[in-house]
N, C-alpha and C positions, 0 to 999 in steps of 0.2 A: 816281271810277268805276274798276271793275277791268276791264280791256284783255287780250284774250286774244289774241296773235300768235304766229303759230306755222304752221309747215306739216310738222310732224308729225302725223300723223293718229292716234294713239293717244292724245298729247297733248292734244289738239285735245278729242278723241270724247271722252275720260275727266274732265277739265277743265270741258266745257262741261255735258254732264250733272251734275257733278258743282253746278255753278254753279245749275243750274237745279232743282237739287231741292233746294236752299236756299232757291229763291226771291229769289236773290240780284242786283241789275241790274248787267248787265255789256255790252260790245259787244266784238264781233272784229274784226282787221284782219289784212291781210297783213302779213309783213315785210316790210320796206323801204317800205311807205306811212304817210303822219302819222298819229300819235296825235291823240285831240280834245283839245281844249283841257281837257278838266275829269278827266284820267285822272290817278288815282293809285300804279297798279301795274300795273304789266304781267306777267302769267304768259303764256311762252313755253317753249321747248325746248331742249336743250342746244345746240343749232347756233345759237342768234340769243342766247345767253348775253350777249355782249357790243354785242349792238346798241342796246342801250334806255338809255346812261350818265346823263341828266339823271332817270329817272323808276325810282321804285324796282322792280327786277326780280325776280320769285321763277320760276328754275328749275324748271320739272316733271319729276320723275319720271313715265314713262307708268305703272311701276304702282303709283304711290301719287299718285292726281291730289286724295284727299279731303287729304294732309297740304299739297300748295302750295295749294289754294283756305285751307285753314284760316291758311296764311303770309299771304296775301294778306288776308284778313279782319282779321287782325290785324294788320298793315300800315296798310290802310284806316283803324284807330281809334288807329292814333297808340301813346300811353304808356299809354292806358287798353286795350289790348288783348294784356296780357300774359296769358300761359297758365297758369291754376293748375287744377289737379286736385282735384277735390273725392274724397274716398273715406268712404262709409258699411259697416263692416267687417261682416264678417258670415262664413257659409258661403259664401254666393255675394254679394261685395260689390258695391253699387253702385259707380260710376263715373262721375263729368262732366267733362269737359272746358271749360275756358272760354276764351275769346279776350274779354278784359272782361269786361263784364257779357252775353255772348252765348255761349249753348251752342255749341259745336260738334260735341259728339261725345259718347254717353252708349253704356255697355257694362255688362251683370252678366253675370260670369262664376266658376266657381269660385274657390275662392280660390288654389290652385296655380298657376289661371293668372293671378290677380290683377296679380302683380310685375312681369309680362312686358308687359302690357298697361298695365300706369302707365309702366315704362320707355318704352316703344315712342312712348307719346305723348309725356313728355318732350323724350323723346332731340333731337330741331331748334328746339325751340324756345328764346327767348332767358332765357333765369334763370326756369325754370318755377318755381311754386312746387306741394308736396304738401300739401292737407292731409287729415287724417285723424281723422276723429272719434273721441271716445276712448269711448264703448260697445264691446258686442264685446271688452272688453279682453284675451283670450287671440290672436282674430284681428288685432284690428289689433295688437297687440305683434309678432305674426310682418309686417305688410305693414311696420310702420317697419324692423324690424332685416333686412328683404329691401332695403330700397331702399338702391339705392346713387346718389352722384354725382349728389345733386338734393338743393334745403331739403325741408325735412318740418317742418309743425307739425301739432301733435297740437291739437285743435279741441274747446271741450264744443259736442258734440252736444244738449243739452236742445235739444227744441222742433223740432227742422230737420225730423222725421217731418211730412208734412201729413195732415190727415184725407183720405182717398181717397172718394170716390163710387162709385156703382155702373159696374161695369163699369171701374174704373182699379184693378182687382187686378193685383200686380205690377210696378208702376209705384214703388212707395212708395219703396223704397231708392234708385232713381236720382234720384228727386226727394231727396230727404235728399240726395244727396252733392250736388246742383247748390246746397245750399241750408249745407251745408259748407262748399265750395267761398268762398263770399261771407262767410265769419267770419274773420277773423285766428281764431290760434291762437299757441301758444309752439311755439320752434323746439326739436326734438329728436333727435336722434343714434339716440340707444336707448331702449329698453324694457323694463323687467326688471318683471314682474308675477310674483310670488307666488299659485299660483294656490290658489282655496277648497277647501273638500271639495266644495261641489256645483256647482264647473265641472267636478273631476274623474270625478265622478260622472257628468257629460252627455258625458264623454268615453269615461268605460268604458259607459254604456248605446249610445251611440253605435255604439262597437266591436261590443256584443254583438246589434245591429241588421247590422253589417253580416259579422258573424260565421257559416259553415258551420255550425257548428256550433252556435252559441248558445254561446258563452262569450266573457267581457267580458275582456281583459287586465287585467292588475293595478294597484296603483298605481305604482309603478314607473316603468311604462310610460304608463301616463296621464298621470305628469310630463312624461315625454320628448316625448310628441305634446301638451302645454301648452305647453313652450316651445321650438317647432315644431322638433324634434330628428327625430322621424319622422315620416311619416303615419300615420292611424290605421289603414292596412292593413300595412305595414310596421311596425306594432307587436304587429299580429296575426299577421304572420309569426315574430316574434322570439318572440312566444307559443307560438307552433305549436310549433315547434323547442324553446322549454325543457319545454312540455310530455313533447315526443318521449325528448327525455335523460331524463326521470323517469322514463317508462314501461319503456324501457331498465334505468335503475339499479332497477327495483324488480324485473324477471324476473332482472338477478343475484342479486339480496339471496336472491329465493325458490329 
């Protein structure tokens, strides 16, 4: 059972909610009175850090009370509650988080913000593992060669899509990476893809989607935002600008 002691009230407040919109069975106690007999983990505050030595203790931060219930969760299951990160790559990738075979935490976010949000969940836990499905092959080439300081295997995705039902639109890619997440995969360092004509191509329409003006950058620069060198607005910057120099050199020539 997970034991909530503490008489920090931020602690407390953030912790227990946090607990209960898991759904999770837990009891509190003061400090300095017994634990029950059937307690696993005590989340407490950094003032009673050192009172709990027989039963394993997880520190709360007040403002991150969902990262020590998720210590704790993972605590509770032992060896099988190590933390792997499932990732389904994409524009805006899915994300799951596992403590075992148990979600704890599912995010789609841009892909810019991708890397900041795998590190972040990472970062406490004990030998996370990444993995990464290898669809998407231009984006997930940039999440491997972003990550740092954590395994990364690269996962075949075949099959981890579920059929979705009505009304579970947008749902699909977080479910893929939970479902990632539970594949072994080969461990990888880097990524080097050679990319097609017609990813480049989904690159330059892309651009000229998101272009003032209706003009796609070149190829050139659709390399460089393939193998996440720019953004594909900072490559319409860099357009813009050689543009500008042309128009330039051509009122001297006339």
């Amino acid at each position: 059972m997970i034991v909530v002691a503490t008489d920090d009230f931020e602690v407390y407040h953030g912790v227990v909610n946090e607990l209960r919109d898991r759904g999770t069975a837990f009891t509190t106690v003061e400090p300095g009175e017994g634990l029950p007999d059937e307690t696993a983990v005590v989340v407490t505050g950094a003032a009673h850090a050192d009172d709990f030595a027989d039963v394993t203790t997880i520190v709360a931060d007040p403002d991150a009370p969902r990262r020590a219930v998720d210590q704790a969760l993972a605590a509770v299951r032992g060896d099988g509650g190590r933390t792997i990160i499932g990732v389904d790559p994409g524009r805006k990738p899915g994300i799951a988080v596992l403590a075992g075979e148990m979600v704890v935490a599912a995010f789609q976010v841009p892909l810019s913000d991708a890397v900041d949000v795998i590190q972040r969940e990472a970062s406490d836990a004990p030998s996370p593992i990444v993995r990464v499905g290898d669809g998407s092959r231009l984006e997930g080439a940039r999440l491997v060669n972003d990550l740092e300081d954590v395994r990364v295997e690269l996962v075949d995705e075949t099959g981890t899509t579920p059929y979705l039902g009505t009304g579970s639109r947008g749902i699909g890619d977080v479910l893929a990476a939970v479902n990632i997440a539970r594949l072994e995969g080969e461990v990888v360092d880097v990524r080097s893809i050679d990319p097609t004509e017609g990813e480049l191509q989904v690159i330059r329409d892309r651009s000229r989607e998101q272009s003032e003006t209706n003009r796609a950058i070149d190829e050139l620069l659709a390399r460089r935002v393939a193998a996440g060198e720019l953004t594909i607005q900072e490559a319409l910057a860099e357009h813009r600008g050689e543009g500008e120099e042309q128009d330039e050199s051509d009122d001297a020539i006339e």
